[in-house]
C-alpha positions in Angstrom: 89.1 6.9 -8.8 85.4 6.1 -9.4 84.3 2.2 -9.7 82.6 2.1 -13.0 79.1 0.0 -12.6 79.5 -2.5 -15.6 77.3 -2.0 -19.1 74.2 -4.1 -19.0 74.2 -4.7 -15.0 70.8 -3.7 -13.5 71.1 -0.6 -11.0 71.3 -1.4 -7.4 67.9 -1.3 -6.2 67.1 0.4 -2.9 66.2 -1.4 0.1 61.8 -1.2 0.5 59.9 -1.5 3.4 56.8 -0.5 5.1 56.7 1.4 8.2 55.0 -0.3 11.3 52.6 3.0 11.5 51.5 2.8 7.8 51.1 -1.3 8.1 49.1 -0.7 11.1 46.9 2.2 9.4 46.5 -0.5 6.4 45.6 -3.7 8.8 42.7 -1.6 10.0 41.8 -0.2 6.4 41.2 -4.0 5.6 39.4 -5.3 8.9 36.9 -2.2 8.2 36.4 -3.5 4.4 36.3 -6.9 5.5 33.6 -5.9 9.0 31.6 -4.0 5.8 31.4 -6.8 3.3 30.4 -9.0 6.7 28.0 -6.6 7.4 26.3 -6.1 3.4 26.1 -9.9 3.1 24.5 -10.0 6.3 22.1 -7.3 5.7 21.2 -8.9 2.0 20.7 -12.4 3.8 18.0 -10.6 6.4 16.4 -8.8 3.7 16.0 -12.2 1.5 14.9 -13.8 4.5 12.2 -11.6 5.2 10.9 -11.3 1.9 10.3 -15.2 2.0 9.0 -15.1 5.3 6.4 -12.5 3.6 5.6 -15.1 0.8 4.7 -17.7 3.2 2.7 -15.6 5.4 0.6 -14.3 2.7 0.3 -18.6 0.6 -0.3 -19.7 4.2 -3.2 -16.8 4.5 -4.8 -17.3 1.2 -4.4 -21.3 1.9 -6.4 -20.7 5.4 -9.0 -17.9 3.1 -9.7 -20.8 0.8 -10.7 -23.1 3.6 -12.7 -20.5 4.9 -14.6 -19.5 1.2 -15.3 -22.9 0.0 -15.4 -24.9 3.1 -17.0 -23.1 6.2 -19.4 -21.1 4.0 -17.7 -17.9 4.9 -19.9 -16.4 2.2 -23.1 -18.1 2.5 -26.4 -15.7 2.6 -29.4 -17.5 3.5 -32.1 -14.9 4.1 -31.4 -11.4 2.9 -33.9 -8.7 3.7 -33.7 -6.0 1.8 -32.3 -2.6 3.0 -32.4 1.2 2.2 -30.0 2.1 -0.2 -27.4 4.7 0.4 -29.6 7.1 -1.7 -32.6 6.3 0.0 -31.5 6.5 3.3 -30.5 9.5 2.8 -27.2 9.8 4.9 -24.8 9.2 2.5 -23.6 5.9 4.7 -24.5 2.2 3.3 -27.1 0.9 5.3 -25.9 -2.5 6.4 -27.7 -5.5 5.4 -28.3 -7.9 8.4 -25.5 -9.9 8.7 -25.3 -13.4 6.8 -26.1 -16.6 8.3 -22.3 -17.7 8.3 -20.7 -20.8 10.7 -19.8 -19.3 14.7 -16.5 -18.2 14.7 -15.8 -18.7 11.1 -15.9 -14.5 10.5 -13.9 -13.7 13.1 -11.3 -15.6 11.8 -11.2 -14.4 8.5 -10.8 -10.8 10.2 -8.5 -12.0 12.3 -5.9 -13.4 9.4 -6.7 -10.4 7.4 -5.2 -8.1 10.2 -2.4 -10.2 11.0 -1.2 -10.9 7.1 -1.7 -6.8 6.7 0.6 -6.4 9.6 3.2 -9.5 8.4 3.3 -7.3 4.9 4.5 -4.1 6.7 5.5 -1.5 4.0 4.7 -4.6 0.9 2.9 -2.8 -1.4 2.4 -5.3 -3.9 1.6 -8.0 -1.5 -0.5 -6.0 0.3 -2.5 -5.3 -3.3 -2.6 -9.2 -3.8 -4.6 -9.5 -0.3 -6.9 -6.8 -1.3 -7.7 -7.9 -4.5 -8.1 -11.9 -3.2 -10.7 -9.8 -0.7 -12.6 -8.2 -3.3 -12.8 -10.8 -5.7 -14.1 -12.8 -3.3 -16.8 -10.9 -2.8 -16.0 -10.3 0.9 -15.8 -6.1 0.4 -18.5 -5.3 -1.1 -19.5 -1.3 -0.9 -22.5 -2.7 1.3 -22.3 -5.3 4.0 -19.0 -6.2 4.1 -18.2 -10.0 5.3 -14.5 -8.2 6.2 -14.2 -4.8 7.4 -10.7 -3.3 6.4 -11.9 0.2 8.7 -8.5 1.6 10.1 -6.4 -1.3 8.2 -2.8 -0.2 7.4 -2.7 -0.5 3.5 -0.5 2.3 3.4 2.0 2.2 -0.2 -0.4 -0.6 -1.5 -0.1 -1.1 -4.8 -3.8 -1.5 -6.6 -2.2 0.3 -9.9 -4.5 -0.1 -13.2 -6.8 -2.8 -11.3 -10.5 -2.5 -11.5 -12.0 -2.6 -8.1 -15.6 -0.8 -8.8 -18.0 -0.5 -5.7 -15.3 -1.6 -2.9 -15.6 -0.7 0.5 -12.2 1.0 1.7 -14.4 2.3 4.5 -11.7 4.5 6.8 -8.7 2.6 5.7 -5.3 3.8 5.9 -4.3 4.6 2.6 -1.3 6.7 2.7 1.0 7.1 -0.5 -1.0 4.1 -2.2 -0.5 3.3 -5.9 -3.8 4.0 -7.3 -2.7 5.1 -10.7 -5.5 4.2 -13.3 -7.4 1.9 -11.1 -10.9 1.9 -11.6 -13.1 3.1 -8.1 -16.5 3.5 -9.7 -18.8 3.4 -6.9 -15.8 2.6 -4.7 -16.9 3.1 -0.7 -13.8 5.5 0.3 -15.4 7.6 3.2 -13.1 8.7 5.6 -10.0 7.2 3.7 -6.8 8.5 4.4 -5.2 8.8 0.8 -2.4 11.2 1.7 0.1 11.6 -0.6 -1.3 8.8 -3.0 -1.0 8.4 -6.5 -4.6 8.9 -8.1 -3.4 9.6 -11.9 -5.9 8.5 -14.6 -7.9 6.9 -11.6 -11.5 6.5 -12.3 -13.7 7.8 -9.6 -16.8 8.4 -10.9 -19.5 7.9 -8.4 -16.8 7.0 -5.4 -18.0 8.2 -1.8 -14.7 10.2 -0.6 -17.0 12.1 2.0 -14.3 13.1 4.5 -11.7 11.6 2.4 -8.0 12.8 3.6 -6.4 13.9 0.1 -3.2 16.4 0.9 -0.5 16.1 -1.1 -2.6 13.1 -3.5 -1.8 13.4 -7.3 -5.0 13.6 -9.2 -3.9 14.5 -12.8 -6.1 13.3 -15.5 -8.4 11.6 -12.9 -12.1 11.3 -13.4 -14.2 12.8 -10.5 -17.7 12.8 -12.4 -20.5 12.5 -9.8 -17.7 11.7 -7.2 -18.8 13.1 -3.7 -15.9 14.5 -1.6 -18.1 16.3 0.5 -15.6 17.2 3.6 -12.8 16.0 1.7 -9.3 17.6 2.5 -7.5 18.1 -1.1 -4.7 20.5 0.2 -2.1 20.2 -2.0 -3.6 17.7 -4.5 -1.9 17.6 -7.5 -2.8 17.6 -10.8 -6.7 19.1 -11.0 -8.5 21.5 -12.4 -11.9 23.4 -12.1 -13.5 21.4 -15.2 -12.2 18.1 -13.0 -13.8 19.3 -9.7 -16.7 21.0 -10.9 -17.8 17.6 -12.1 -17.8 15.9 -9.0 -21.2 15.5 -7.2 -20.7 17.7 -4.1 -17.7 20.0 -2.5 -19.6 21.1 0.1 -17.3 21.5 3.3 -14.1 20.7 1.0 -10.7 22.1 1.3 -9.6 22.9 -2.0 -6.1 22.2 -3.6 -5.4 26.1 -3.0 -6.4 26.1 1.0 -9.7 27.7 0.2 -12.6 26.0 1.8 -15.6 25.7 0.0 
């Protein structure tokens, strides 16, 4: 005869338990999440840490270019002579003025903390963009004797977006996948700039010297090329242009054309 489980009583519940394989499977499961969270706090830490070291570097190197402008007469000109122009002489190439009558020493420095803050910024576009523009503002590159030559400087993914930077000198400088869109490069000194890959749309080039100029891959949609000379230029792959664009610019002579064809 059957024992009858009284009316109302909760069922017998089974006994639970977790095997020792599946408790080790989950300890593991947790000291991975926990090694990863370690490891994603960690990696936000460096990254803020290295963006503030960046900040410094670059206050510490405007602090020092300040000293340097207003203070050791790192732009004083005493006596100019004057010098063919770039038309006159013929070549294409600024001919430098002689060099200003500036304090021993004090140039060299300013070259030197421009190459090391460059090299602090690493891949920092924008901060890279704030030493630039500090430089041309400050009237130290100039499309003709230049007080700081940025020639084979790494500005590559600079960011100089919708700034106006007419008659720089960006003399052979390194200018991969730079952020150029609607800046303003009348007159800009660009010969022998590498601007692979960088973004030229609704830039204003009108008169710039990219003789030589590397431009594969560069996005040049709605950009203004009047009078622009890109003799030698490489364009390989430029996005964006069109025969009206390129027929206005000064000279193609030597070019590679967007298409491959050589001109």
């Amino acid at each position: 005869m059957s024992s009858a489980v009284p009316t109302g009583s909760p069922a017998p519940k089974s006994p639970t338990f977790v095997s020792g394989g599946l408790l080790t499977v989950l300890t593991v499961i947790v000291s991975a999440l926990a090694v990863i969270v370690t490891l994603l706090n960690h990696s936000a830490d460096s990254a803020r840490d290295s963006d503030l070291h960046r900040e410094s570097e670059l206050q510490n190197y405007l602090d020092k270019m300040g000293v340097l402008v207003f203070q050791e007469n790192l732009l004083q000109v005493l006596t100019p002579t004057p010098a063919l122009t770039p038309t006159q002489s013929g070549t294409g190439v600024p001919t430098p003025l002689p060099s200003p009558t500036i304090p021993v020493g004090v140039q060299e420095i300013a070259i030197a903390n421009t190459a090391n803050v460059l090299r602090q910024m690493e891949n920092d576009g924008p901060r890279k963009g704030i030493v630039v523009q500090f430089l041309y503002r400050a009237k130290l590159i100039p499309q003709i004797n230049p007080t700081i030559s940025l020639k084979n400087a790494n500005l590559q993914d600079i960011d100089l977006s919708n700034v106006d930077l007419t008659g720089i000198n960006l003399y052979q400088s390194d200018l991969t996948s730079a952020k150029l869109a609607k800046t303003t490069l009348v007159n800009a000194y660009l010969l022998n700039a590498n601007l692979t890959g960088a973004d030229l749309k609704g830039a204003i080039l009108s008169g710039a010297n990219l003789r030589g100029a590397i431009l594969v891959g560069a996005d040049l949609t709605g950009s203004i090329l009047a009078g622009t000379d890109l003799t030698g230029a490489d364009l390989t792959g430029a996005k964006g242009t069109s025969s009206d664009q390129l027929n206005q610019a000064k000279s193609l002579a030597g070019a590679t054309l967007p298409d491959g064809t050589k001109q």
